[in-house]
C-alpha positions in Angstrom: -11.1 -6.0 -15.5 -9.3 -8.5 -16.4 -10.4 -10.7 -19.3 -10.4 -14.7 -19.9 -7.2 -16.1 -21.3 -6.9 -18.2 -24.5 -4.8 -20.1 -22.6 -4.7 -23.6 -21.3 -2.7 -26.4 -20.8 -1.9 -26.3 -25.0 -0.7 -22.7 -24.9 -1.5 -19.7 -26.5 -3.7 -19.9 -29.6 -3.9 -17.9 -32.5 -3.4 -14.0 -32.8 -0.3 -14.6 -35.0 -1.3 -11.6 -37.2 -2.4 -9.2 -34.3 1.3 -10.2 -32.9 2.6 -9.4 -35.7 0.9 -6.7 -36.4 1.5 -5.2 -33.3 5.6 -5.7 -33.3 5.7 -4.4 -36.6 4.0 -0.7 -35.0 7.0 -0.4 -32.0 9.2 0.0 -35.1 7.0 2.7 -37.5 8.1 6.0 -37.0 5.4 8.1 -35.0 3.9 11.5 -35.7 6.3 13.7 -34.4 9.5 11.8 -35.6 7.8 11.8 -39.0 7.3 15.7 -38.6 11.1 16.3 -37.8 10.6 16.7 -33.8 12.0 14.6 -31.0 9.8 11.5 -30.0 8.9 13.2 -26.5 6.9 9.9 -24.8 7.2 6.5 -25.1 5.0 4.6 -27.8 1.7 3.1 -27.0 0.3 0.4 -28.8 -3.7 -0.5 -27.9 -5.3 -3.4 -27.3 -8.9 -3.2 -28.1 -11.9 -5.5 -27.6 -14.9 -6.3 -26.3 -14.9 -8.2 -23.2 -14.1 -11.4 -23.8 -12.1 -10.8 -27.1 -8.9 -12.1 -25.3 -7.5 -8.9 -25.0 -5.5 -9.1 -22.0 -4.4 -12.6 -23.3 -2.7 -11.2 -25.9 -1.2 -7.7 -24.6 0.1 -10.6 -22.2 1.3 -12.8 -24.9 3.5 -9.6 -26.4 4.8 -8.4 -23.6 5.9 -11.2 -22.0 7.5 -12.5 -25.5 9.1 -8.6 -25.8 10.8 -9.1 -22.0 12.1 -12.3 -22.8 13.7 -11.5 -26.6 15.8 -8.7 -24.1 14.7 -5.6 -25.9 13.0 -4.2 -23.1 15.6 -5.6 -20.5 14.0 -4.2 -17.3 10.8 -6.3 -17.5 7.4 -5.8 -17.7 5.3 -4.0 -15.0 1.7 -4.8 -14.7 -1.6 -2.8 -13.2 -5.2 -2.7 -13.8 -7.0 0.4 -13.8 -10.6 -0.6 -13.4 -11.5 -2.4 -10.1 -13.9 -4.8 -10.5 -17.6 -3.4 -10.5 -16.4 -0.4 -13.1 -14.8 2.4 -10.9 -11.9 3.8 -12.3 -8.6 2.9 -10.3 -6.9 6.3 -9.3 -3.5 7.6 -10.9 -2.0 8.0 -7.6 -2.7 3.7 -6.6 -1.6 2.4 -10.0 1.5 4.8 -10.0 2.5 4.0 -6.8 2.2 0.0 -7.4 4.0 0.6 -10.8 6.6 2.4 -8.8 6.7 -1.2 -6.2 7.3 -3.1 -9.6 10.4 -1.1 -10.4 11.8 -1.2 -7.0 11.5 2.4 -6.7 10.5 4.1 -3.3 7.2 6.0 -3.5 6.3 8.7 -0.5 3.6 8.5 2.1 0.8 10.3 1.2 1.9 11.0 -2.8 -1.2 12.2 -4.4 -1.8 11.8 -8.5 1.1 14.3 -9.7 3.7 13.5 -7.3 3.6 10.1 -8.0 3.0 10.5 -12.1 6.5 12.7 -11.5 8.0 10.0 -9.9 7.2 7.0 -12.2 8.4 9.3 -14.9 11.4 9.8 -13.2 11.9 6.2 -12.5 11.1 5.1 -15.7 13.5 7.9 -17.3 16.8 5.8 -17.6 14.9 2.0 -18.2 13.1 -0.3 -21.3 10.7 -1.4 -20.0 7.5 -2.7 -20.8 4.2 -0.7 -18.9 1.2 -3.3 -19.3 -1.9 -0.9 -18.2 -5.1 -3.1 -18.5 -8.7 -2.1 -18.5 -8.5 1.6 -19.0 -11.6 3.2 -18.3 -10.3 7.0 -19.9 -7.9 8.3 -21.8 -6.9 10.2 -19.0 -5.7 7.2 -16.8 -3.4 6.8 -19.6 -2.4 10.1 -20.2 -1.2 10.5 -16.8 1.2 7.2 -16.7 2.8 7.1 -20.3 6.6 7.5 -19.4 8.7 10.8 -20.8 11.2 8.3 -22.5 11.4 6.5 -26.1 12.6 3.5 -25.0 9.5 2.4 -22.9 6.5 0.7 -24.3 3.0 0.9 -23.2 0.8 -1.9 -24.2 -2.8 -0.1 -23.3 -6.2 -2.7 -22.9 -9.0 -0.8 -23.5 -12.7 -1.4 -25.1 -12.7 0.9 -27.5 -10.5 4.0 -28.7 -8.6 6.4 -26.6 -8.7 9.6 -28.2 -6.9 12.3 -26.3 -3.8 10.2 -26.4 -1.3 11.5 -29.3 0.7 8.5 -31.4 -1.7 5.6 -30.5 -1.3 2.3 -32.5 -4.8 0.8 -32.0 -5.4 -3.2 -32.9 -9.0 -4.1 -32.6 -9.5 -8.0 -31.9 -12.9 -9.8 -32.9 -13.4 -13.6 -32.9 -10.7 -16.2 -33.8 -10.7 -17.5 -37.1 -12.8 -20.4 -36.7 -10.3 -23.4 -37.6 -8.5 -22.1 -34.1 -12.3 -21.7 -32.2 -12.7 -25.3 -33.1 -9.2 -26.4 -31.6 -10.5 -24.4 -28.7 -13.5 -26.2 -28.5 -11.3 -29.5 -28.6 -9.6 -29.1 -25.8 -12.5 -29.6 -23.3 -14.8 -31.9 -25.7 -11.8 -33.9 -27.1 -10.9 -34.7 -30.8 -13.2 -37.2 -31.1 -16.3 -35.5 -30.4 -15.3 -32.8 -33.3 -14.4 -35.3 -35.5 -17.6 -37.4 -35.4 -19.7 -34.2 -35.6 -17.8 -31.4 -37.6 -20.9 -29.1 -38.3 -22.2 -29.3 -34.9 -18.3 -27.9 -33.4 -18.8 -25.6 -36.4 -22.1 -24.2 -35.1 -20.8 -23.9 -31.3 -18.4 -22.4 -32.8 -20.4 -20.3 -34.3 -23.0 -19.0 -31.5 -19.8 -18.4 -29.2 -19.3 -15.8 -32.2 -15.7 -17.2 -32.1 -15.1 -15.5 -29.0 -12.3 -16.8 -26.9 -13.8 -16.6 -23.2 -17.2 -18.0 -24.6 -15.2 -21.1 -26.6 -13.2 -21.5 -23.3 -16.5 -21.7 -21.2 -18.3 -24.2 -24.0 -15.1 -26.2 -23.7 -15.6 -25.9 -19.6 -19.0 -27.2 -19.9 -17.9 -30.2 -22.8 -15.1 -31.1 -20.1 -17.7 -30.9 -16.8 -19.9 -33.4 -19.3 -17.7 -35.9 -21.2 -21.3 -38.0 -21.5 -22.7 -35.3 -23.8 -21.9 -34.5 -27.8 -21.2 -31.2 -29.2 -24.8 -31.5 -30.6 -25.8 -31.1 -27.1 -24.1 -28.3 -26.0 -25.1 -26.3 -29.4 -28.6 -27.2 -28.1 -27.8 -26.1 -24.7 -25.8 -22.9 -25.4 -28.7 -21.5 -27.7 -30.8 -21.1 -24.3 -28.0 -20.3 -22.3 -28.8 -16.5 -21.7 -32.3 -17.8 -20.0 -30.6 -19.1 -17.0 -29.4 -15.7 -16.2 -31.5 -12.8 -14.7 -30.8 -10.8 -17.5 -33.1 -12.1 -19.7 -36.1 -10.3 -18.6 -34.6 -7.2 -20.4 -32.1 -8.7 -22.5 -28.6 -8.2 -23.0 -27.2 -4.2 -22.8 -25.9 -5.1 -26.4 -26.4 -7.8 -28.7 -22.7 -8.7 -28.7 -22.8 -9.7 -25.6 -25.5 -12.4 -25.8 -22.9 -15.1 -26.9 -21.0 -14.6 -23.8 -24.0 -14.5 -22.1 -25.1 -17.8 -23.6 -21.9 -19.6 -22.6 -21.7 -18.7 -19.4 -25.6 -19.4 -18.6 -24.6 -23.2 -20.3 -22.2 -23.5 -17.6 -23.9 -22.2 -14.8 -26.9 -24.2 -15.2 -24.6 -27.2 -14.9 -23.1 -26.4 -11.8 -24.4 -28.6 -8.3 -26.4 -25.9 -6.2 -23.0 -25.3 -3.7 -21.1 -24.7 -6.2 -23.3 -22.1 -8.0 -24.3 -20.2 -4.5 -20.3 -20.1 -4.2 -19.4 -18.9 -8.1 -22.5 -16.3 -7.5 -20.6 -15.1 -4.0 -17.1 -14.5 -5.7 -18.2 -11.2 -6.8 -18.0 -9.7 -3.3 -14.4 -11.3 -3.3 -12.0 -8.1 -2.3 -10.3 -6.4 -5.8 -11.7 -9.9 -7.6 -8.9 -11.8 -6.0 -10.0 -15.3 -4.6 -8.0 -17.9 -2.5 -9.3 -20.6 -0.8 -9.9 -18.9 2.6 -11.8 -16.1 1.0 -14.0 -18.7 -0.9 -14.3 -21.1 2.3 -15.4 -17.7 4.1 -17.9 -16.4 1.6 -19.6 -19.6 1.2 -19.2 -20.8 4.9 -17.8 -24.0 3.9 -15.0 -26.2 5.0 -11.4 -24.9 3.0 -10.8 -28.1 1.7 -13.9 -28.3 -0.1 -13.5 -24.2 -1.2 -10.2 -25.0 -2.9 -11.6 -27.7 -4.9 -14.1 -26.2 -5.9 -11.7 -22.9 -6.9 -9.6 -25.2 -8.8 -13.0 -27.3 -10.9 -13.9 -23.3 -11.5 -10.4 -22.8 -13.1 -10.7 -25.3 -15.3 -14.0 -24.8 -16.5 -13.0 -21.1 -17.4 -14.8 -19.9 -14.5 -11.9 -18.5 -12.8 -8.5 -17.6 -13.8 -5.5 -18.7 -11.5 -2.4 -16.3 -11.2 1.2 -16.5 -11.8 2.2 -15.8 -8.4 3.8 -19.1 -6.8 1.2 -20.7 -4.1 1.9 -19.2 -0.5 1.7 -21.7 2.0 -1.9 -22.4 4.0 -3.4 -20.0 1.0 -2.9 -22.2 -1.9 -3.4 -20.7 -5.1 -4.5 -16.8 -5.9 -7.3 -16.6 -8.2 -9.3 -14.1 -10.1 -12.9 -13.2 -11.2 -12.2 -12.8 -15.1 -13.5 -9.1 -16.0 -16.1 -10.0 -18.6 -17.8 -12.7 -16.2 -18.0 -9.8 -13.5 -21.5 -7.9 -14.1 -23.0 -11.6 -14.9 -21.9 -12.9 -11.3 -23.2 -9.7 -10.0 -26.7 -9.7 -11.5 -27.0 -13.5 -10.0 -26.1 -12.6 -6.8 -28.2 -9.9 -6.4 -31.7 -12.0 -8.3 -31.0 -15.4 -6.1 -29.5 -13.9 -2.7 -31.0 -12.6 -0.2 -29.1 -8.8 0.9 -29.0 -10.3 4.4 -27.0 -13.4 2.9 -24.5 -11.2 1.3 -24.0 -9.4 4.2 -23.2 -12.2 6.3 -20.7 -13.4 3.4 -19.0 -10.2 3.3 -18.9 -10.1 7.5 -17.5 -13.8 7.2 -14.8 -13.1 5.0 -13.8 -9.6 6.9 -13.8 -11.6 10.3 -11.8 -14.5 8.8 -9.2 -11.8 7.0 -8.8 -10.6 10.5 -7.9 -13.9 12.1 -5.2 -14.5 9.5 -3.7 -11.0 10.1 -3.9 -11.5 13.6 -2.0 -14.9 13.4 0.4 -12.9 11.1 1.3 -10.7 13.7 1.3 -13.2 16.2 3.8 -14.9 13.8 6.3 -12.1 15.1 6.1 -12.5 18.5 9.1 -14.2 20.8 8.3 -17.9 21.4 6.7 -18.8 24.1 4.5 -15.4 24.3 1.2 -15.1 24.8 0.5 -14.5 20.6 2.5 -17.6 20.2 0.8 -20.0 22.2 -2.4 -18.6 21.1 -0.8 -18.8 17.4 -0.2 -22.4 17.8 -3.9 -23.5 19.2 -5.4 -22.2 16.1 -6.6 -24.7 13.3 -3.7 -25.8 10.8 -5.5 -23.8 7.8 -5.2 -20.0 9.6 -1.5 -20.9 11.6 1.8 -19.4 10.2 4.5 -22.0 11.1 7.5 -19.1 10.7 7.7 -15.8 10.9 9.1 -15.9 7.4 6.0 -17.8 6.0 4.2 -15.5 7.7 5.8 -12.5 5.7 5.5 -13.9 2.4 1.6 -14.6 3.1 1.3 -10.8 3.9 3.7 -9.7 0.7 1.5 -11.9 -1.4 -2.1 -11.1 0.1 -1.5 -7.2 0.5 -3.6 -5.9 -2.9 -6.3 -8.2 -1.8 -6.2 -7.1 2.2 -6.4 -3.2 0.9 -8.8 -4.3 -1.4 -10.9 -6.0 1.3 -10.3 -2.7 3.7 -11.4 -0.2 1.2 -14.7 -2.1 0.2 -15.6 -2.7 3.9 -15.3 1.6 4.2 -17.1 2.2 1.2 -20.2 0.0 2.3 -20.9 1.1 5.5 -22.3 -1.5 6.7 -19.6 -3.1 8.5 -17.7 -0.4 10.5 -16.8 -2.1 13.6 -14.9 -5.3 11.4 -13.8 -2.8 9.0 -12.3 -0.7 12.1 -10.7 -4.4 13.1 -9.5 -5.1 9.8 -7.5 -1.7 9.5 -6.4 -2.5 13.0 -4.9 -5.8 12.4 -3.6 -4.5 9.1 -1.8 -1.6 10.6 -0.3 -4.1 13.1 0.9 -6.7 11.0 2.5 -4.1 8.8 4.3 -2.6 11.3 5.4 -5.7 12.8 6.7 -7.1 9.7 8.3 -4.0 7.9 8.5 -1.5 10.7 6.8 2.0 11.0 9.4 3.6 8.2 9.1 1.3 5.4 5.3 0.9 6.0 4.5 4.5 5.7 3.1 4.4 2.0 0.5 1.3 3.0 0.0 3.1 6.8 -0.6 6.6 5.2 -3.6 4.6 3.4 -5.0 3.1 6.1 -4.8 6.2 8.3 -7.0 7.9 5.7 -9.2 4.9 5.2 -9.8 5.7 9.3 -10.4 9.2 8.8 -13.3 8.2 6.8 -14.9 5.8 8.7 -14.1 8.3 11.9 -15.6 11.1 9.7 -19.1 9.1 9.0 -19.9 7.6 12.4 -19.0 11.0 14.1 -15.8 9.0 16.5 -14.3 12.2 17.2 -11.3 10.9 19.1 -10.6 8.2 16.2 -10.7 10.7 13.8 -8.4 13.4 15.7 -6.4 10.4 16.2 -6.1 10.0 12.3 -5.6 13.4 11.6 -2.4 13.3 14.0 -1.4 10.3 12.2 -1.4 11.3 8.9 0.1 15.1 10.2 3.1 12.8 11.1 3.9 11.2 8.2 3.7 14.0 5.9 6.5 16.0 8.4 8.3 12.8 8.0 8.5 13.4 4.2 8.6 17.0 4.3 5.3 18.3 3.5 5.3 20.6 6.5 2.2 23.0 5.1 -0.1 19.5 5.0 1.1 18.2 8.1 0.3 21.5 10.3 -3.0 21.8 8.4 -3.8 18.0 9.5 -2.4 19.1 12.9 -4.6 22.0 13.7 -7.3 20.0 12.1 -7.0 17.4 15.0 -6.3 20.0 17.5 -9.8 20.8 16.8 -11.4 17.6 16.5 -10.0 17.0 19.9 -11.0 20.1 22.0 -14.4 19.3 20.1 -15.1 17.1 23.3 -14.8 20.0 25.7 -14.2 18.3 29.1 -13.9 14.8 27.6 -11.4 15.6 25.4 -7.8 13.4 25.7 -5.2 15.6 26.8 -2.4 13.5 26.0 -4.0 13.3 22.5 -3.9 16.9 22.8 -0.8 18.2 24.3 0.6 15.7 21.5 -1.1 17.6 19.0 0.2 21.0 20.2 3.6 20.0 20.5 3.6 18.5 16.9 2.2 22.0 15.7 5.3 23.5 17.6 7.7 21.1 15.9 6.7 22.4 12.4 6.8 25.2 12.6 10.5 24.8 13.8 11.0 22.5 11.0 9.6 25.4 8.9 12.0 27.8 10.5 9.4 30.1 12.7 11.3 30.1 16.2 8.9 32.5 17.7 5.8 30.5 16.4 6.6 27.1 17.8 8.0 28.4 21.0 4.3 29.8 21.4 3.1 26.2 20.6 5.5 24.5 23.0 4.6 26.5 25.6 0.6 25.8 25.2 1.7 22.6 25.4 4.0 23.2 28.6 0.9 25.0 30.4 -1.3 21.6 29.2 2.0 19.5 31.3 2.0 21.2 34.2 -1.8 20.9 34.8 -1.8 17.3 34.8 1.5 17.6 36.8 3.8 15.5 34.1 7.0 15.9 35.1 8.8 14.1 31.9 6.7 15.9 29.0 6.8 19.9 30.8 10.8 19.0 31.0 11.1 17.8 27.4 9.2 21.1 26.4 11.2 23.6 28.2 14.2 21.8 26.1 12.8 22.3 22.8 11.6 25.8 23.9 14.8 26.4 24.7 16.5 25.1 21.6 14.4 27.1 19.1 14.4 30.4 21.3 18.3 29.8 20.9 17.8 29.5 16.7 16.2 32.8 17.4 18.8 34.7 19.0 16.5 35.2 22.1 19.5 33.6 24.2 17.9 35.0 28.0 14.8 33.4 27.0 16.4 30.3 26.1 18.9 30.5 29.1 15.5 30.1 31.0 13.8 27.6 29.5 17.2 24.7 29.6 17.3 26.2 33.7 13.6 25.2 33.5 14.2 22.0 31.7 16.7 21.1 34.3 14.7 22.1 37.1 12.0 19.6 36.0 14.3 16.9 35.6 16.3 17.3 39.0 12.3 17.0 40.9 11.9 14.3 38.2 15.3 12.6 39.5 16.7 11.9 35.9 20.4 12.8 36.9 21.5 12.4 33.5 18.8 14.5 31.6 19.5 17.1 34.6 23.0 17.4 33.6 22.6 17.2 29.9 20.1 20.1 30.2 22.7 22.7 32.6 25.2 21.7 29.8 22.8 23.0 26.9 22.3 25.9 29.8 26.2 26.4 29.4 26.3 26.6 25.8 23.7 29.2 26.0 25.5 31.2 28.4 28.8 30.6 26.1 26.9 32.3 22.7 25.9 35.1 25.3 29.3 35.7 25.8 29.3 34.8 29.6 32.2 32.6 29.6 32.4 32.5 33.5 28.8 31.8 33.9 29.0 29.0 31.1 31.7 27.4 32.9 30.3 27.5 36.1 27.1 26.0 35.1 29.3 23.2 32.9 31.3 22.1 36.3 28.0 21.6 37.8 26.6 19.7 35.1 29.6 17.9 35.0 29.6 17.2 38.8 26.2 15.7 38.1 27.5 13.4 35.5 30.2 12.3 37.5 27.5 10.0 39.2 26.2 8.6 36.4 29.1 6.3 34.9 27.9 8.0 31.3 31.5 8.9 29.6 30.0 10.5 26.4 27.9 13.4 28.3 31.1 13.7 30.7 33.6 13.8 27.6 31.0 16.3 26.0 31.0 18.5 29.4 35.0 18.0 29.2 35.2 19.5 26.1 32.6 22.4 26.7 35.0 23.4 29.7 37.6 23.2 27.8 36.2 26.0 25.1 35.1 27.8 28.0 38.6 28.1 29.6 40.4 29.0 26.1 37.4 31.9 26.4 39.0 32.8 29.8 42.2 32.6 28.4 43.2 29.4 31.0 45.2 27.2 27.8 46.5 24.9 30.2 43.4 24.3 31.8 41.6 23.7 28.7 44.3 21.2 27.6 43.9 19.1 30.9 39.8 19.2 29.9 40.2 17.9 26.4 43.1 15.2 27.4 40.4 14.0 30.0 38.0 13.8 27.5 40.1 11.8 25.0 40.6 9.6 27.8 36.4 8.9 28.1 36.2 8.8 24.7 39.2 6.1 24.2 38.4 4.0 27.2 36.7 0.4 26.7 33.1 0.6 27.8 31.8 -1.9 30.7 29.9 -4.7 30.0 27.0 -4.0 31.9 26.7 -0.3 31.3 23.2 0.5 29.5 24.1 2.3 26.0 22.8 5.4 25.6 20.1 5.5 22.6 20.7 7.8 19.9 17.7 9.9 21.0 19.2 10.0 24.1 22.3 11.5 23.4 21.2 14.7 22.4 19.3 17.2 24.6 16.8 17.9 21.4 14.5 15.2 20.9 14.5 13.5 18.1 12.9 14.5 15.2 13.5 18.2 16.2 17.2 18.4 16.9 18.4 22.1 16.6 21.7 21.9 16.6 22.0 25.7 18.3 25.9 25.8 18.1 26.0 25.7 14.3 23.8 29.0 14.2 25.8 30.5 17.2 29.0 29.0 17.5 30.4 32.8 16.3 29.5 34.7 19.0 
């Protein structure tokens, strides 16, 4: 979590020594350089501290000051490995947003070692700097420290991390407390300090120099500029009794002065304000905007960001780097060490029925604005568009490209917001509509190949929610899904595994059961097991899903099948077998009357007949094909049929003929093409669909 900055408008304060402390370890030799062995990782130095010690602050403060002196010339890359309420982040998430950082392409489906491998990998040939905040284990780090030298690894922890070999630790306590009284000054003023010295001294003091409790003191000196210092030592000492936790008391006793400085500023806060500080813990990942504020609280947006920004600078909230996206305004977050106080409030002064309807709110807004993102996509003068353009100024995307830098900026929050609304449970049906929307406005914006990684995620965040409300059809759905983007990045054992997995969870319904959903599952099965090189196997599945065709009398899929039956039978050597299934393929396709796909399958019929060593046949069969394509003005099949004749009349031993063929076919090749003639799509060109294209004459172009 991240913590409170001891930052402001005057800069970073103190820490010299820790700085130099720290830059003075990336230059001691380690362990195994001092026992004669290669340095085999990069160095880690730790950051450690209480919450609210300013750790983050300063790992901050080094790296960014180590980025910009060039030593570490590829930058600094940035991820926190707690999520707010304590659970431990996964290695696979942070490595994979590490790997976004570096510009470096991460697969669909990764899990923790794949993409560990690959961050090592990308990290193998760069300095840079790895900022890994709020490590919960040693083993989080473990996993993510690069193989090389010349990376760094500033590691924010609470305490020590053994298990980790080499690691420079620096423990931070309070500021010295000349720099806790500047601190104090900047929200109470120099004046206030210098008419009562031992009164900053002793706020000093029960802040136990702390930098987030000095920055909250300050808040609450700059909320009151009526009040002395006197007044808020007064006020800070019974701080810790606003909260809920004083029944019990603090967990630890070093806690008790963040607890006071927060409770001072809490009990200050107008009741709106409070009931919305106490709601920003169910904000998604800890990351607040205005809408998510407006929506929590069920308050107008103007009035949310206001309030966000008076939070800010009382040390409430702390705003991100990131510029302001358009209609969002500025990104905020719940500081780390504020965290389990906001939570205690929320669940002592609201109602679980309140919360509810603030977490509903926010999911049903989030929706909106994803919708309008996609909408944002859409030709003008469509139906999105015009309802795009009749929604209130605050949730409207003027241009698709504002629209695209709302989603680039949003995206850790939105996945944030998806994976809480799973894990609760109470909110399927707008969880199922946030994933919806998400999906959408992913694939409309990046397309289905670049969004794989984020779709792969959402697909399995389906699965779950499938999985617990028993939606059999959703869940199959998900399973054939997430089968088809691991075959798209080669992990053909997972993908048949999710296959026959939905296979099942769709025949589940007996007679209810979808069979599209199902012949689409059986012919994926087929397809990877051609992809894994077992002909005989994913004929078997193409013709289940063949028989599956024919019964509900579909003309284009049973035609498609007998073409991929065809082509793998062919891989095999079964060339009869094959010869029937392209005559099949074409007699499907002449009933369908798709002249074109009934001419390209006689020519793969042809080629067939050609490996079989029946030249006459083959040619036969290529003149009719060829007679068929005649009709259809498409020059690429009839140059292809050209110059299959032609191989099948230098067969015969007819040279001359087969010269006429392939001059012909130069000719259709050469010639301009018309103007309105519809161009062929890639998929189309080939008799093998795509995505299982068997090239048969490069196994039997020999015989």
């Amino acid at each position: 979590m991240t913590e409170q900055t001891v930052t402001d408008g005057g800069g970073f304060l103190g820490r010299r020594r820790e700085l130099a402390t720290l830059r003075a370890d990336i230059e001691k030799a380690g362990l195994d350089t001092l026992a004669g062995r290669p340095a085999p990782r990069g160095r880690v130095l730790l950051v450690a501290g209480r919450p609210g010690s300013g750790r983050t602050a300063l790992a901050e403060r080094l790296a960014a000051a180590l980025a910009g002196s060039g030593e570490y010339p590829d930058g600094v890359c940035h991820a926190r490995l707690t999520d707010p309420g304590g659970a431990p982040v996964p290695t696979a998430r942070t490595a994979r947003e590490l790997l976004a950082q570096l510009g470096a392409p991460a697969p669909a489906g990764g899990d923790d070692a794949e993409l560990s491998d690959l961050l090592r990998e990308a990290l193998a040939e760069r300095r840079a700097v790895l900022l890994l905040d709020d490590i919960a284990t040693a083993e989080q780090l473990a996993e993510l420290v690069p193989d090389n030298r010349d990376c760094l690894v500033l590691a924010v922890a609470a305490g020590p991390l053994t298990g980790v070999p080499d690691v420079r630790p620096c423990v931070l306590g309070g500021l010295e407390r000349p720099l806790s009284i500047r601190l104090l000054a900047r929200g109470g003023g120099p004046v206030r300090g210098t008419v009562d010295p031992g009164a900053a001294d002793s706020l000093a003091e029960l802040c136990a120099d702390l930098p987030a409790a000095l920055v909250l003191a300050a808040g609450w000196l700059t909320l009151h500029p009526e009040h002395t210092l006197a007044d808020a030592v007064r006020g800070i000492a019974a701080g810790a009794d606003h909260l809920p936790l004083h029944d019990s008391g603090p967990a630890d006793p070093a806690d008790l002065p963040l607890h006071r400085a927060f409770g001072l500023v809490y009990a200050a806060l107008p009741t709106p304000a409070a009931r919305l500080l106490r709601l920003l813990t169910l904000a998604p990942g800890g990351l607040v905007d205005a809408h998510v504020a407006a929506a929590l609280a069920g308050c107008p947006i103007g009035l949310a960001s206001t309030l966000l920004s008076d939070f800010s600078a009382f040390g409430l909230l702390r705003p991100l780097d990131e510029a302001p996206v358009a209609g969002a305004g500025p990104q905020y977050r719940v500081p780390g060490c504020l965290d389990p106080l906001l939570a205690a409030l929320l669940r002592a002064q609201e109602r679980p029925g309140e919360a509810l309807l603030a977490r509903a709110r926010t999911l049903e807004r989030t929706v909106r604005l994803l919708r309008a993102c996609h909408a944002a996509t859409e030709p003008s003068g469509s139906p999105a568009r015009q309802w795009l353009s009749g929604l209130p100024r605050s949730l409207r995307f003027e241009s698709r490209a504002a629209a695209d830098r709302w989603l680039a900026a949003r995206l850790p929050a939105l996945f944030a917001a998806a994976r809480v609304a799973v894990s609760d449970g109470e909110l399927d049906t707008l969880a199922r509509r946030l994933i919806a929307a998400l999906t959408r406005a992913l694939i409309a914006h990046r397309g289905p190949d670049e969004a794989a990684p984020e779709l792969y995620q959402l697909h399995e965040l389906v699965l779950g929610v499938a999985t617990r409300l028993g939606l059999t059809r959703e869940k199959a759905a998900a399973l054939l899904n997430l089968g088809d983007l691991d075959a798209r990045t080669g992990r053909l054992p997972q993908a048949l595994t999710r296959y026959r997995a939905a296979l099942e969870e769709a025949r589940a319904e007996g007679d209810a059961a979808d069979p599209l959903a199902v012949g689409r599952t059986l012919e994926s099965i087929g397809g990877t097991y051609a992809e894994l090189g077992d002909w005989q196997r994913a004929a078997d599945w193409y013709g289940r899903a063949v028989a599956l065709a024919q019964a509900r009398d579909d003309l284009a899929v049973e035609a498609r099948l007998h073409g991929r039956i065809g082509a793998v039978l062919a891989y095999d050597g079964q060339l009869d077998e094959a010869l029937r299934a392209w005559r099949a393929a074409a007699s499907a396709h002449r009933r369908r009357g798709d002249v074109q796909a009934h001419a390209r399958s006689l020519t793969e019929a042809a080629r067939v007949q050609e490996y079989a060593g029946q030249y006459e046949e083959s040619e036969r069969t290529g003149k009719e094909a060829l007679r068929l394509a005649a009709g259809t003005g498409d020059r690429r099949l009839q140059a292809a049929l050209r110059l299959r004749l032609a191989d099948a009349a230098e067969r015969l031993g007819h040279a001359e003929r087969a010269a006429v063929h392939r001059a012909v076919a130069q000719t259709l090749l050469n010639a301009p093409r018309p103007v309105l003639e519809r161009p062929v799509p890639e998929a189309e060109s080939s008799a093998y669909p795509e995505g299982h294209a068997y090239e048969t004459q490069t196994k039997h172009g020999d015989n």
